[in-house]
C-alpha positions in Angstrom: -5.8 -24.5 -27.7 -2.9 -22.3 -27.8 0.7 -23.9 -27.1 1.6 -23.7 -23.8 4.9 -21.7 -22.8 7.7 -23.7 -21.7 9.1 -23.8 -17.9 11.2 -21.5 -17.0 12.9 -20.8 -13.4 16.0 -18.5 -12.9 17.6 -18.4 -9.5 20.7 -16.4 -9.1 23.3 -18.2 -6.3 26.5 -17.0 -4.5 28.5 -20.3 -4.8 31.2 -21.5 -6.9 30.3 -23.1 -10.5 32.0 -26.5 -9.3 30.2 -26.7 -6.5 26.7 -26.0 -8.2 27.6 -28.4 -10.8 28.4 -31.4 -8.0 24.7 -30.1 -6.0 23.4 -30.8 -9.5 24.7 -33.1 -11.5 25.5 -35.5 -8.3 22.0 -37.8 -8.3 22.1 -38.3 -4.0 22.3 -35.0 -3.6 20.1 -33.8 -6.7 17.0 -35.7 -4.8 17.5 -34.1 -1.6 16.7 -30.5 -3.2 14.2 -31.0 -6.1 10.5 -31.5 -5.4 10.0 -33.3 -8.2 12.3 -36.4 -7.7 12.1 -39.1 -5.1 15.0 -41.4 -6.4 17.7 -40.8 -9.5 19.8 -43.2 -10.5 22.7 -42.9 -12.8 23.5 -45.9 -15.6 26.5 -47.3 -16.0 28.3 -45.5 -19.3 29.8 -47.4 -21.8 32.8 -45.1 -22.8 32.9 -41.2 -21.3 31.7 -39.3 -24.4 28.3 -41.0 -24.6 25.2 -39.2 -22.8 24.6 -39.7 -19.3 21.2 -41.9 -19.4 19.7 -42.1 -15.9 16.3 -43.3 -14.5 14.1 -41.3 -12.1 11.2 -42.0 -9.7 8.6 -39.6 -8.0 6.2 -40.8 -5.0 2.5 -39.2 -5.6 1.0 -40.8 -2.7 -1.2 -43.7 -1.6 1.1 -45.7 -2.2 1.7 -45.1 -6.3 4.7 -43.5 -7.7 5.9 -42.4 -11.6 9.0 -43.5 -13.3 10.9 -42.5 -16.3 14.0 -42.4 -17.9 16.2 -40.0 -19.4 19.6 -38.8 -20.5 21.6 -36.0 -20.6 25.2 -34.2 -21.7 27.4 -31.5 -20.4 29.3 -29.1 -22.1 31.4 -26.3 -21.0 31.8 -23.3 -23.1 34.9 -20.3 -23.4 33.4 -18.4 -21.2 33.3 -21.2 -18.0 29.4 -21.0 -18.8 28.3 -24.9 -18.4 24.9 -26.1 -20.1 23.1 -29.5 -19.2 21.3 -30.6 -22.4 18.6 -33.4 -21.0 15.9 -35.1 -22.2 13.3 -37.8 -20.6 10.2 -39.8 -21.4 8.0 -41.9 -18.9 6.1 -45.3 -20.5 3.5 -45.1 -17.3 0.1 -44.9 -18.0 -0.7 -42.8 -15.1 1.8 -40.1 -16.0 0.6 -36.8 -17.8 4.4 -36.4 -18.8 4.9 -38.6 -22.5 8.2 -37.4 -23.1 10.3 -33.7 -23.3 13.2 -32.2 -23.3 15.1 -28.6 -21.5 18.3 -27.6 -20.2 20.0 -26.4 -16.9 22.5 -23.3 -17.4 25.4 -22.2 -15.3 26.6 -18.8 -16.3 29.3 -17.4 -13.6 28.4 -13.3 -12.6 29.9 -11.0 -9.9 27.0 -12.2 -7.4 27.6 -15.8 -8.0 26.1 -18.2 -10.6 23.0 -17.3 -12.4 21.8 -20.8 -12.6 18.5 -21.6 -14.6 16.4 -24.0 -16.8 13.9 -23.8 -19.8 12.0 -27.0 -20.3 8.9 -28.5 -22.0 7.0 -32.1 -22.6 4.3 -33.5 -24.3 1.3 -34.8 -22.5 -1.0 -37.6 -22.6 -4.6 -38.3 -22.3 -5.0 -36.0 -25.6 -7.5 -32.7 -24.9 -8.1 -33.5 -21.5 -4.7 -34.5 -20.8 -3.5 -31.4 -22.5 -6.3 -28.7 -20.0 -5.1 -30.6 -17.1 -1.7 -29.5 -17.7 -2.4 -26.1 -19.0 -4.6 -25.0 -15.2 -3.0 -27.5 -12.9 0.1 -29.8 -13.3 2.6 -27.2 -15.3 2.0 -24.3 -12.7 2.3 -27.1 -10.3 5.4 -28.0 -12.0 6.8 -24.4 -12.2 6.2 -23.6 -8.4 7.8 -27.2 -7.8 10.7 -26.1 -9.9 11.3 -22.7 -8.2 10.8 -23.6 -4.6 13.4 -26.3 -5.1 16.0 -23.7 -6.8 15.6 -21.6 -4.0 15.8 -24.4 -1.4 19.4 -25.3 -3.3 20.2 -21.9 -2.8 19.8 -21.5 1.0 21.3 -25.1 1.1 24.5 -23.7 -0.1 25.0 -19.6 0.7 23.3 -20.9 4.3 24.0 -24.6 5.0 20.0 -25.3 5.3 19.2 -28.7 4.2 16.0 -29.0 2.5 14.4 -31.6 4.4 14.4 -28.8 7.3 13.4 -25.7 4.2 10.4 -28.3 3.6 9.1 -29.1 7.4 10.0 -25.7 8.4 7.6 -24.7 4.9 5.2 -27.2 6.3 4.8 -25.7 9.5 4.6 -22.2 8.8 1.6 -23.4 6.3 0.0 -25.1 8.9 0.4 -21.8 11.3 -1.2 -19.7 8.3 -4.1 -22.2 7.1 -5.5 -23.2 10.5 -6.0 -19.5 11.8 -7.5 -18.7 7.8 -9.7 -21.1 8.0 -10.9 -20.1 11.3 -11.7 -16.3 10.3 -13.6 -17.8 7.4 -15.3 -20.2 9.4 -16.4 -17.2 12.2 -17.2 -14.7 9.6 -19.8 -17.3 7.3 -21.6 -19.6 9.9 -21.6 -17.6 12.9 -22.3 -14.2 11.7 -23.8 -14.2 8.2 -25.6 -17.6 8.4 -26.1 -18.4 11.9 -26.5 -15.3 13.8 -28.7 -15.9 16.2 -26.8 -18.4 17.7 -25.1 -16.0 20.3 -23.0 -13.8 17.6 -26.0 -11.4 17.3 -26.4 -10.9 21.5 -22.8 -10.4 22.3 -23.1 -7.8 19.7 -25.7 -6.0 21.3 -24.0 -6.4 24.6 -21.4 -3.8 23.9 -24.0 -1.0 23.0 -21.5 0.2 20.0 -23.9 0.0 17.3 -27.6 0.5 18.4 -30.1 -0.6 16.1 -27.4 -1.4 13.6 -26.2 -4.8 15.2 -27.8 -7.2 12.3 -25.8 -4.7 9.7 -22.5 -4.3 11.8 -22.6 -8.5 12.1 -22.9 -8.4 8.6 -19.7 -6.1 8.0 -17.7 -8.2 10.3 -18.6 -11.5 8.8 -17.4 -10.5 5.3 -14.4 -8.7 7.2 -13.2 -12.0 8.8 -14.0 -13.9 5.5 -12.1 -11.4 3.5 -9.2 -11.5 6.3 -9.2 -15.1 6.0 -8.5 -15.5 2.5 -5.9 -12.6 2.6 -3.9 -14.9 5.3 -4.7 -18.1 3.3 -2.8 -16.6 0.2 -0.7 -14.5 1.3 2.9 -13.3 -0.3 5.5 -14.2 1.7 6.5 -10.1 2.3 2.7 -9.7 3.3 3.4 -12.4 6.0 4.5 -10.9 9.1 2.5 -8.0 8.9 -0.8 -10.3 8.3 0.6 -12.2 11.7 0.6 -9.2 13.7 -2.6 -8.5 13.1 -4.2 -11.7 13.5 -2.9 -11.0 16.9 -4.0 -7.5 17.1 -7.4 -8.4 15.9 -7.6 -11.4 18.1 -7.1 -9.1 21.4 -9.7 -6.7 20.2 -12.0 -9.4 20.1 -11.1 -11.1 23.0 -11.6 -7.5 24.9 -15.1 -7.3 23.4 -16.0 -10.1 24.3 -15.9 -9.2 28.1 -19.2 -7.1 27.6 -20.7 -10.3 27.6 -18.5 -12.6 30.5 -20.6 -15.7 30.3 -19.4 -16.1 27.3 -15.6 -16.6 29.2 -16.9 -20.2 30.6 -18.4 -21.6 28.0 -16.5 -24.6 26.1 -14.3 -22.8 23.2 -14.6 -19.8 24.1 -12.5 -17.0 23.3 -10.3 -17.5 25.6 -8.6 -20.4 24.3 -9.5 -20.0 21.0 -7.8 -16.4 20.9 -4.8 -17.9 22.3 -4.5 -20.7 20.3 -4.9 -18.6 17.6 -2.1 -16.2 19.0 0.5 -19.2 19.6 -0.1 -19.8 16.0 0.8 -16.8 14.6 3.7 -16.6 16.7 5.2 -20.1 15.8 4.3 -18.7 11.7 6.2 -15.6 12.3 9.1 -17.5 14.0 9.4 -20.0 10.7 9.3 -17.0 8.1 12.7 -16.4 8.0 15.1 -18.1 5.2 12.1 -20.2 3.7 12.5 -21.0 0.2 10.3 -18.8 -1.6 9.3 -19.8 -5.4 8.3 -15.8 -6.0 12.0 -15.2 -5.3 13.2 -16.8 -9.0 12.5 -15.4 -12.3 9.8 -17.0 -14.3 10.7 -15.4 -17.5 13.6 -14.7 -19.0 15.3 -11.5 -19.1 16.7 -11.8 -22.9 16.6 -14.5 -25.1 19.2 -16.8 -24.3 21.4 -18.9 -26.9 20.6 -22.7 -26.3 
């Protein structure tokens, strides 16, 4: 197996360097941005010219967490640029991370700081350990990494904590996921499995496609499937447009539907189900703005930096 590249995240932030250094280097305030840390704790240093060693702890759920250690040291360069030189290991057996080592960069620019990292680790659990990485935990780790860059940034150009970037994430996720999986839902069982349930005679009812219905059910099933999936995974920038016509679609449907008004009383019908729907894609729409938004870092250096 090829080597796998290293993590890389680039964010660009209009703040001072002192300030981006405290937001940092500071470990209660460095826990409160990055996705990847629960708790980080500083030990007590011996003289000021040693390393910085510090422990660090990340909750996974059901109840088990991940702990490791690490160190790091600061420099400052002619230009004001500042690196942070770090390295870390982890002795739990459940961790994929063994040990590794990366840096954090602060290089001052007329729109701010460009601020960014280049790291890498060595896994455990050999070949497995080493395919798990490869499709799951280092893109997991890279998206982890720039969503919390860009939640620093709108924590200090905009004053948003994090804690509200991340419920505020939350919610527009749930407001985008629901209504997905509902258009998936109504375009397989309904209409290409189940047909005949009801899908097939409200069809007819309208008189649009005579003869065709079985056909025209079948083109709408894999056009809500396909609609679905586009609104599951979504770009941000393709958001707000993909709300709008949830809502467009959804009154369409719901004005269809009346060829067929029994269908008005009948539990879940489309009613409520187009409104719910609705009120979701208006509470998504309403969350969109300043989210952090991983796509919004680079993930690949520009030119080869000097480290």
């Amino acid at each position: 197996m090829a080597k796998s590249k290293p993590i890389y995240v680039e964010s660009t932030i209009q703040t001072t360097l002192e300030s981006l250094w405290t937001y940092t280097q500071t470990p209660e305030l460095h826990e409160q941005w990055d996705l990847r840390f629960t708790k980080i704790s500083y030990l007590p240093k011996k003289t000021e010219d040693e390393p910085q060693r510090f422990l660090y702890q990340t909750n996974i759920g059901f109840g088990f967490s991940i702990s490791g250690e690490g160190e790091s040291v600061g420099t400052t360069e002619k230009d004001e640029t500042k690196t942070s030189v770090l390295k870390f290991s982890s002795g739990n057996p459940i961790s994929l991370i063994r040990e590794g080592a990366g840096f954090w960069r602060y290089v001052p620019c007329e729109e701010g700081i460009r601020f960014f990292t280049r790291y890498d680790y060595q896994t455990r659990f050999g070949a497995m350990g080493r395919w798990l990485d490869r499709l799951l935990f280092r893109p997991l780790m890279g998206w982890a990494t720039a969503w919390s860059f860009d939640a620093l940034r709108l924590w200090l150009e905009k004053g948003i904590h994090p804690n509200i970037s991340l419920r505020r994430s939350l919610t527009e996720l749930i407001c985008r996921i629901i209504p997905a999986f509902i258009w998936i839902y109504q375009g397989l069982f309904p209409k290409l499995l189940y047909p005949h349930t009801g899908e097939l005679q409200l069809l007819q009812a309208t008189h649009l496609f005579p003869g065709y219905e079985q056909l025209a059910l079948l083109f709408v099933g894999v056009g809500e499937i396909c609609f679905g999936l586009l609104f599951a995974f979504a770009g941000k920038s393709w958001r707000k447009p993909l709300y709008l016509w949830n809502i467009i679609l959804l009154v369409a449907l719901g004005v269809g539907a009346l060829a067929e008004p029994t269908v008005m009383v009948e539990p879940f019908n489309p009613v409520t189900l187009n409104l719910g729907m609705m009120a979701l894609s208006v509470c998504g729409m309403l969350s969109l703005p300043d989210l952090p938004n991983a796509s919004a870092c680079l993930r690949n250096p520009e030119k080869e930096e000097r480290y």
